[in-house]
NUMI-377232 format. One record per residue (C-alpha): residue number from 1; x, y, z. Coordinates in steps of 0.5 Angstrom, whole numbers, plus 500, padded with zeros to 3 digits. Each point is the difference from the previous one (the first is absolute). Example, Ala and Ser with C-alpha at 12.3 -4.5 7.8 and 13.67 -1.06 7.14 Angstrom:
2
NODE, 1, 525, 491, 516 $
NODE, 2, 502, 507, 498 $
END
This chain:
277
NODE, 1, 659, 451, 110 $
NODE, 2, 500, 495, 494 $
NODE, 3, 505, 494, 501 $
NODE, 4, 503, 495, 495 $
NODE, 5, 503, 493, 501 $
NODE, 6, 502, 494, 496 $
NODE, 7, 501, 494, 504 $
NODE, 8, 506, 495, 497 $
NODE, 9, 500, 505, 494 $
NODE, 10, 507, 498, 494 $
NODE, 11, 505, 504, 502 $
NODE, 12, 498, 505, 493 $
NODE, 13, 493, 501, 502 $
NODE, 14, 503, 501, 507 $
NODE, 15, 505, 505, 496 $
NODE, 16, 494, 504, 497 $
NODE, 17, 496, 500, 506 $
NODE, 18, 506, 504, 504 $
NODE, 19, 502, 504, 494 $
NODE, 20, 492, 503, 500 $
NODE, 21, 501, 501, 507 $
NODE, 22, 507, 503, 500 $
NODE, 23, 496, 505, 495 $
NODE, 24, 494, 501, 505 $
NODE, 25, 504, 501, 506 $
NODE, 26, 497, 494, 503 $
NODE, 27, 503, 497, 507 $
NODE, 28, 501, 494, 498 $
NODE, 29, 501, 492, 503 $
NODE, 30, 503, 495, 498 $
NODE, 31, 500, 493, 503 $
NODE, 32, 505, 493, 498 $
NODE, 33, 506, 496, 499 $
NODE, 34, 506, 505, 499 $
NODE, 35, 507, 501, 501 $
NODE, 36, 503, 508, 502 $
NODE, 37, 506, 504, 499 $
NODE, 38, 502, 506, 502 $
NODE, 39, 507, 505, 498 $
NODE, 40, 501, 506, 502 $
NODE, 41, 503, 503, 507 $
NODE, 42, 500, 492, 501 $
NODE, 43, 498, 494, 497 $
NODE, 44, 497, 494, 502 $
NODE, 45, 496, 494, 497 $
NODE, 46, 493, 496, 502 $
NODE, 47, 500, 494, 497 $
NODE, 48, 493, 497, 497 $
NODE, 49, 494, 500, 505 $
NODE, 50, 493, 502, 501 $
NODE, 51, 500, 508, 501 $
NODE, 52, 496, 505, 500 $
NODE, 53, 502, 507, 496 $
NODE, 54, 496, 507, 501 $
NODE, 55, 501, 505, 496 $
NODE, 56, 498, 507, 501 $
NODE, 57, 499, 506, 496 $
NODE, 58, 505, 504, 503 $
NODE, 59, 506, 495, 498 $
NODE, 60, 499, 496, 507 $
NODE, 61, 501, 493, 498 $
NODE, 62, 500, 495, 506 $
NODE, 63, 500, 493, 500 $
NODE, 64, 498, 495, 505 $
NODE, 65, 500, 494, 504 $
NODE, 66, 495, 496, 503 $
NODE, 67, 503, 502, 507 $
NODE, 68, 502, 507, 503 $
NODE, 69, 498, 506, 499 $
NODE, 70, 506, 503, 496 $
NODE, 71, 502, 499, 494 $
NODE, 72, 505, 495, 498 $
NODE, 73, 502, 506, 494 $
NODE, 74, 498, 506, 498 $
NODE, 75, 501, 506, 495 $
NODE, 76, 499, 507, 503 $
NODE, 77, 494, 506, 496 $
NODE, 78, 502, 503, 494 $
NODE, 79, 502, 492, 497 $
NODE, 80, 498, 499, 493 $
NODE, 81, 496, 493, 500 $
NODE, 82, 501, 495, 492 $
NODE, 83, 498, 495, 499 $
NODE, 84, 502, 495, 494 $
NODE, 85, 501, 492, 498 $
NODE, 86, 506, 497, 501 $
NODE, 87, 502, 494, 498 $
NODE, 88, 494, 497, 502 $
NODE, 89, 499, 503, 506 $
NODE, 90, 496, 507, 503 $
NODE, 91, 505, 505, 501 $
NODE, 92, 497, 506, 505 $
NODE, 93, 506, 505, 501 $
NODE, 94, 500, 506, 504 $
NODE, 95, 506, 506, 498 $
NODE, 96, 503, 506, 503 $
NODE, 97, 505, 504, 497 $
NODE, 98, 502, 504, 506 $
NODE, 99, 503, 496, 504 $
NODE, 100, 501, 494, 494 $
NODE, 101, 495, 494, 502 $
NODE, 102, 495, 496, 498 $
NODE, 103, 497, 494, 503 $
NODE, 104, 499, 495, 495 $
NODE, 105, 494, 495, 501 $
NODE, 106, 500, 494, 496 $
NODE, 107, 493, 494, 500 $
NODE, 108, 500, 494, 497 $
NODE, 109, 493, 500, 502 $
NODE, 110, 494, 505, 500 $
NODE, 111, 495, 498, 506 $
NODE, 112, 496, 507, 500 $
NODE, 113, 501, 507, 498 $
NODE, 114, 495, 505, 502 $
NODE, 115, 500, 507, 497 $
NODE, 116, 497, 506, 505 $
NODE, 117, 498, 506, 497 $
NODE, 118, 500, 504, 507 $
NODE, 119, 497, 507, 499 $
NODE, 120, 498, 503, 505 $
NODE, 121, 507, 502, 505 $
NODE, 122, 497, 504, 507 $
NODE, 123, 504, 505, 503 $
NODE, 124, 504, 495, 505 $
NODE, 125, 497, 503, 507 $
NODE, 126, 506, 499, 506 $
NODE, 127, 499, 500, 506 $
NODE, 128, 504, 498, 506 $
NODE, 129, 506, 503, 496 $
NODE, 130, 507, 502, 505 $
NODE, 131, 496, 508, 498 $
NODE, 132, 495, 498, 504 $
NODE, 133, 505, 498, 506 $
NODE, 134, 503, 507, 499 $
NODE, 135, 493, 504, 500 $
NODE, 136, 498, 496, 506 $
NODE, 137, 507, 502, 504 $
NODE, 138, 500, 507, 496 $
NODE, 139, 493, 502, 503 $
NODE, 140, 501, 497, 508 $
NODE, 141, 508, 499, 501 $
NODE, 142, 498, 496, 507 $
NODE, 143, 499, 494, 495 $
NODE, 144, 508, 500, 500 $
NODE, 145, 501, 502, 508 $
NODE, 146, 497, 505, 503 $
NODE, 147, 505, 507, 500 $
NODE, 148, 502, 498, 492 $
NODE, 149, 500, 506, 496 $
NODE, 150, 500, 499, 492 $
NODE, 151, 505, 505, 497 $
NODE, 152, 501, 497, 493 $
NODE, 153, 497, 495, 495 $
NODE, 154, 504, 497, 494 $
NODE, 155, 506, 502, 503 $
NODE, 156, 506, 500, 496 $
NODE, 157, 507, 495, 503 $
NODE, 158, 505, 497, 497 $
NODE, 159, 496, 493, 500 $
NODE, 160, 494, 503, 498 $
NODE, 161, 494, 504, 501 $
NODE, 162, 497, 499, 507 $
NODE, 163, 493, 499, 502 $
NODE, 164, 500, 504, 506 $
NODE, 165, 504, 504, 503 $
NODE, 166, 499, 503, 506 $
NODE, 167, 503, 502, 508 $
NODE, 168, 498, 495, 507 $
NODE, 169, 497, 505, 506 $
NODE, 170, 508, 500, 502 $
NODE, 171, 502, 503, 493 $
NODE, 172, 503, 494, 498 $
NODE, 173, 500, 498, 492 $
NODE, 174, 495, 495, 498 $
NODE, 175, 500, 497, 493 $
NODE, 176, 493, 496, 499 $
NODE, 177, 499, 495, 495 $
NODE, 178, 494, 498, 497 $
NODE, 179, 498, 493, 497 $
NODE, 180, 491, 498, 499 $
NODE, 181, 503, 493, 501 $
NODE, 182, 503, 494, 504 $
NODE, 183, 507, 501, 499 $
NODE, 184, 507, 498, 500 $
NODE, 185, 507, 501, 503 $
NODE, 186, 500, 504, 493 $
NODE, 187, 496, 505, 503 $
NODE, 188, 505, 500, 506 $
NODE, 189, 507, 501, 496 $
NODE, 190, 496, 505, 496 $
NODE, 191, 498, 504, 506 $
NODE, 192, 507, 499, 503 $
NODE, 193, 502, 504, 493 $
NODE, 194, 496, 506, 501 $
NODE, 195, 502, 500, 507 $
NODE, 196, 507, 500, 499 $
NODE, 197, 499, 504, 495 $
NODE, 198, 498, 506, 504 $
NODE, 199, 505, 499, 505 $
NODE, 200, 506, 501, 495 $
NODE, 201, 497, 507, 499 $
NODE, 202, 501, 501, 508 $
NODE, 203, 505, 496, 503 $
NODE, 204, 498, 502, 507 $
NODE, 205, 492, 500, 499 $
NODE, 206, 496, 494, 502 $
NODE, 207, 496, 496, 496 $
NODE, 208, 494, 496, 501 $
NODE, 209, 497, 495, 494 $
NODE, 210, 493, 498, 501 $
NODE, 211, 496, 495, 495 $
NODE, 212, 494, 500, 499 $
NODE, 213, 496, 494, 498 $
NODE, 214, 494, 497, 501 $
NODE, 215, 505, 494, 502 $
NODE, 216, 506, 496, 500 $
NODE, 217, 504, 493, 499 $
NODE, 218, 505, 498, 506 $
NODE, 219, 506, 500, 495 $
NODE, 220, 499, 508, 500 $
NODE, 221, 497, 500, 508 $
NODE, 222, 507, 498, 501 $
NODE, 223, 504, 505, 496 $
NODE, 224, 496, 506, 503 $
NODE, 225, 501, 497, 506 $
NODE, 226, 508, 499, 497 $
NODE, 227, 501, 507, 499 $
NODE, 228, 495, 504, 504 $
NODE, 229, 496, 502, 496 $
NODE, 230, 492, 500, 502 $
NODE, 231, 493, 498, 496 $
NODE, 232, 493, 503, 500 $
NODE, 233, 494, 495, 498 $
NODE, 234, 495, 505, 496 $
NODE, 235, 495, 497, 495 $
NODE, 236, 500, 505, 493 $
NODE, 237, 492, 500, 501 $
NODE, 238, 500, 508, 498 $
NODE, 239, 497, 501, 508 $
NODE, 240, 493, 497, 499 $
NODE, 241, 503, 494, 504 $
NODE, 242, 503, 499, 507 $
NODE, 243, 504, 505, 503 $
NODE, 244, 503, 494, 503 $
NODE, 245, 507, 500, 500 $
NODE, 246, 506, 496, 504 $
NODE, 247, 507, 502, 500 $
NODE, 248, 507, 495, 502 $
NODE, 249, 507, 499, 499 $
NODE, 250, 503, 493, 497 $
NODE, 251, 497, 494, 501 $
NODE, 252, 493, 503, 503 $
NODE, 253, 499, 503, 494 $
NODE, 254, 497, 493, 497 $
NODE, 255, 493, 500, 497 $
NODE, 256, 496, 496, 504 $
NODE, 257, 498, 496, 495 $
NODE, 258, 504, 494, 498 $
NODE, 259, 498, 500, 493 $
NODE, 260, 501, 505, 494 $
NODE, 261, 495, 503, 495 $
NODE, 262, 501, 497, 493 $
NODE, 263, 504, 505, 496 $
NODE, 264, 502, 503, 506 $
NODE, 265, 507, 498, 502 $
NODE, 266, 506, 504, 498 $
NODE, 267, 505, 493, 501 $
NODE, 268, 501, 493, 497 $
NODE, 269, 498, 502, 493 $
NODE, 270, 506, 496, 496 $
NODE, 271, 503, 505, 494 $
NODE, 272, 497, 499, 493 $
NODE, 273, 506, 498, 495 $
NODE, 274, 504, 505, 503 $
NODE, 275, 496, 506, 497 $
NODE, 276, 497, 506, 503 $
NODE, 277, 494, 504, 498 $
END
């Protein structure tokens, strides 16, 4: 992998420098003193501070503070990255046409830029995915409770397709959720689609909805308990872990832990201009 900077480059050598990398397919940063402006499906402006910008070779553009994990603005893959010199300042933009948006970053002074030529791309390894919780409770039904009876995967509703579906050793339906982390009362509304979903296709049918996570936060420990639905603790550890799971209602259904994994939380994250991905 080769590596270009510049420290405190003029903004036309810095515009030469991104032009060649923009060429190259580089992912690229730049550090300064900038303001930033996004239009599209909303709009919002930053005034002049010191950001971080990363771009991507896919069209990822995300800028950065020096405090939070997320970006303060972004623009999705498929963006077209330009740069030029305006008005005495770098101006970096990053456009889509469908829908209509740019993000338009402006410096009024370059600290570093750096051009990485990433070559080598490995095949993404996953594991501990929601396939792995499904393989784990397709081969050994118990893992859910004993008695479960796996009928159908990917199962067609109203509300979407559910993970498992199966019957409980009383005949009564069950709609498994599978989520491979600590979720949310997201989870739960989503569960309490599903279930709802089935239960509009035969009126006098009942209908279980059991998620299965390796955890969850009070917030839904206290909507499953709200609306009757259970919860299953699983690891997605594919079966070469422990077998051990633990099983509740409402608010047992906590995890025993009282912090969360980073990147792990489900809610609290604030909304990003309004946009989504």
């Amino acid at each position: 992998m080769s590596v270009e900077t510049l420290h405190r480059p003029a903004h036309r050598d810095a515009l030469v420098a991104l032009d060649h990398a923009f060429e190259r397919g580089d992912l690229v940063v730049v550090f300064g003193r900038c303001t930033v402006e996004y239009d599209g499906r909303a709009s919002s402006t930053l005034g002049p501070g010191d950001r971080l910008l990363l771009l991507k070779p896919d069209g990822s553009a995300l800028v950065h503070t020096d405090e939070k994990r997320t970006p303060v603005n972004w623009q999705p893959p498929g963006s077209e990255h330009r740069a030029s010199v305006r008005d005495g300042r770098l101006r970096v933009q990053s456009r889509r046409s469908n829908p209509d948006e740019v993000l338009d970053v402006r410096f009024e002074r370059v600290d570093q830029i750096s051009a990485f030529s990433v070559s080598e791309r490995a095949d993404l390894a996953l594991v501990g995915s929601e396939e792995d919780l499904r393989t784990r409770i397709l081969d050994d039904p118990s893992l859910v409770e004993e008695g479960f009876e796996p009928l159908a995967t990917e199962r067609e509703t109203t509300a979407g397709p559910v993970d498992v579906f199966g019957r409980d050793s009383d005949g009564n339906a069950v709609v498994v959720e599978l989520k491979r982390r600590r979720v949310g009362p997201s989870a739960v509304r989503q569960l309490q689609g599903y279930v709802d979903a089935i239960g509009r296709e035969d009126a006098d049918a009942d209908v279980r909805g059991i998620l299965v996570a390796p955890s969850v936060t009070d917030r839904a420990a206290a909507l499953l308990d709200e609306r009757g639905l259970e919860f299953v603790s699983l690891e997605p550890d594919d079966g070469a872990g422990s077998d051990d799971t633990s099983r509740a209602t409402g608010a047992d259904a906590t995890d025993a832990s009282e912090s969360e994994s980073r990147g792990e939380r489900e809610d609290g994250g604030g909304e990003l201009d309004g946009r989504e991905d």
